[in-house]
ZAMARGU-4260 file (C-alpha; in steps of 0.2 Angstrom, whole numbers, plus 5000, padded with zeros to 4 digits):
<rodrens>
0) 5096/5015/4986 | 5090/5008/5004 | 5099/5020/5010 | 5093/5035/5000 | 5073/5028/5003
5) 5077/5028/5023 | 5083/5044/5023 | 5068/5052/5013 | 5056/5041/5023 | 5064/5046/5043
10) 5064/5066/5033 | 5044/5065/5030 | 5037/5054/5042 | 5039/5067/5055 | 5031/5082/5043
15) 5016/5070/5038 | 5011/5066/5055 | 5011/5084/5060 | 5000/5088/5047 | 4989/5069/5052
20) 4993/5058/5039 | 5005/5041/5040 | 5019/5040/5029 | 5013/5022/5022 | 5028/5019/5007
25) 5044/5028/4999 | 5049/5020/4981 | 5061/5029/4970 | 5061/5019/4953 | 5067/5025/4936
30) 5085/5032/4931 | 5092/5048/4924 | 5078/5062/4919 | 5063/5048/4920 | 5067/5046/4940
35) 5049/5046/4950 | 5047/5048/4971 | 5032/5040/4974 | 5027/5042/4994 | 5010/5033/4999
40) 5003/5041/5015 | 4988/5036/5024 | 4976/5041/5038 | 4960/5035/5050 | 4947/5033/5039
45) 4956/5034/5022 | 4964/5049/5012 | 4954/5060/5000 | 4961/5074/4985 | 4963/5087/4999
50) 4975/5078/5008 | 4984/5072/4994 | 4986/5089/4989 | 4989/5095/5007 | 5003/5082/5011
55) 5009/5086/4992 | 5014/5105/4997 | 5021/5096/5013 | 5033/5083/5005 | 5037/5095/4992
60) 5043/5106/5005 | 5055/5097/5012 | 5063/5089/4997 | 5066/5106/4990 | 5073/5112/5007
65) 5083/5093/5006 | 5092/5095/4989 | 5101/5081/4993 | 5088/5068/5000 | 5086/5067/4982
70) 5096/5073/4971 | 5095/5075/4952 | 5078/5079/4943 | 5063/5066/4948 | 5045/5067/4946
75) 5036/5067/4963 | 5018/5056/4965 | 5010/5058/4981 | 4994/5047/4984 | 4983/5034/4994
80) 4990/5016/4996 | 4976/5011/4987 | 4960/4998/4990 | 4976/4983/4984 | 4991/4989/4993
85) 5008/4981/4992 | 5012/4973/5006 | 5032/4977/5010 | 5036/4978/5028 | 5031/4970/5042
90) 5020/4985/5047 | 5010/4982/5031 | 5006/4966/5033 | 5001/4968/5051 | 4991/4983/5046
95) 4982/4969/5033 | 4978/4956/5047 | 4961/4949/5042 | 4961/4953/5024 | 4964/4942/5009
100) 4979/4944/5002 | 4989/4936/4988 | 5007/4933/4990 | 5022/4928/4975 | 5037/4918/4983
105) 5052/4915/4977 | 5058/4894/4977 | 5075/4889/4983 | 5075/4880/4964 | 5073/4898/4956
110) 5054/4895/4953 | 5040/4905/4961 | 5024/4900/4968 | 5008/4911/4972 | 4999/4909/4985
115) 4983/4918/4991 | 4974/4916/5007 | 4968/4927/5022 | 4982/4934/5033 | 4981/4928/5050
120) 4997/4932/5058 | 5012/4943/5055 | 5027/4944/5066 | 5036/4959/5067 | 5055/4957/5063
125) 5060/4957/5046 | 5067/4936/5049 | 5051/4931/5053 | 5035/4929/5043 | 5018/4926/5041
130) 5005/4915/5041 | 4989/4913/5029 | 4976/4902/5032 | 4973/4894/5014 | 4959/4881/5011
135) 4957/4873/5025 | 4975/4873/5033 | 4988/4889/5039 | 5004/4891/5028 | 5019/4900/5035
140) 5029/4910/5023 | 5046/4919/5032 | 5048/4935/5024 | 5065/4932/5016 | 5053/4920/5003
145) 5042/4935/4998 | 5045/4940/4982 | 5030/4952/4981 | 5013/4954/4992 | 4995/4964/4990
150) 4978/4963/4999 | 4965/4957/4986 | 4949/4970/4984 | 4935/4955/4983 | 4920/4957/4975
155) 4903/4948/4981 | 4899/4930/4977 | 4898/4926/4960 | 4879/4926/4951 | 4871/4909/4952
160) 4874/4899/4932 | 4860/4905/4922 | 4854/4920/4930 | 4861/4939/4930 | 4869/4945/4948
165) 4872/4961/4955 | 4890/4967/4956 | 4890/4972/4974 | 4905/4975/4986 | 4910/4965/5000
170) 4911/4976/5015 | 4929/4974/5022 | 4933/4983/5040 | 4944/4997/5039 | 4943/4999/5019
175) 4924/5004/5016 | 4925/5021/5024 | 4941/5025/5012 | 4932/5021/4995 | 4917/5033/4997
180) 4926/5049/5004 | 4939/5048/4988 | 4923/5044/4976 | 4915/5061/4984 | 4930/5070/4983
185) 4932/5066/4965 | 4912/5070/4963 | 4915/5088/4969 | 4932/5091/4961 | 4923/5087/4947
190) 4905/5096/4950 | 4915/5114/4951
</rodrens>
């Protein structure tokens, strides 16, 4: 299956980036008929319905060109990585320096632990690791101990006990531009 994902992710990375978009993640989950491709891509500033659809016409081309990148009927889902992306390479965590992010480990006793914190470091080998500063130390986690990983959209501070609060977001760097181009591309898909 690692196999299959490389090959589909070396086919479309090229393709994307002509067309200005990164290919962000490939998963292929599912057997049989219920099989679906999803590709996350990515761009400065964020991505919005127009250039979902645009990189949709471009990935769909070249899997139907590339019969056998994938082979067997699938659903195809092209989208954003979202405001809480999953964290599965070292890229992606790098990408994610200075944001919260909540980690699940796997235990050498076959528990798991969860840990969540803000990502300080990341290296960029597949053996090395990261580091998160939680509380008021730093925890290194290697990467073969990460069972699953996601940046954490936060809120503001909580209202005070006893009296209402406004909901508001936090501003995060790098994230705030993405959520109101989608909101206004939504708005005007919606408007016509």
């Amino acid at each position: 299956m690692t196999e299959r994902i490389e090959a589909v992710e070396r086919a479309l990375s090229a393709v994307l980036a002509r067309r200005g978009y990164e290919l962000f993640d490939v998963t292929l989950t599912g057997q049989g008929k219920s099989r679906v491709l999803r590709v996350a891509i990515d761009r400065e500033g964020g991505v919005d319905l127009d250039a979902i659809t645009d990189a949709t016409e471009a990935v769909s081309e070249v899997l139907d060109l590339e019969e056998s990148l994938v082979p067997g009927p699938y659903t195809l889902e092209v989208s954003s990585p979202g405001v809480e992306r999953a964290l599965r390479r070292p890229v992606h965590f790098r990408r994610a320096l200075g944001e919260t992010v909540t980690v699940r480990t796997h235990e050498g006793d076959g528990g798991a632990q969860r840990v969540r914190g803000v990502l300080t470091s990341a290296d960029d080998g597949s053996d090395g690791g990261i580091v998160l500063h939680v509380d008021d130390h730093e925890e290194r986690i290697p990467y073969s101990r990460i069972e699953a990983a996601r940046t954490v959209f936060e809120w503001g501070p909580k209202p005070k006990p006893g009296r209402p609060g406004k909901h508001t977001k936090r501003n995060h760097p790098g994230r705030t531009e993405a959520l109101p181009r989608c909101a206004d591309a939504v708005e005007e898909r919606q408007s016509r």
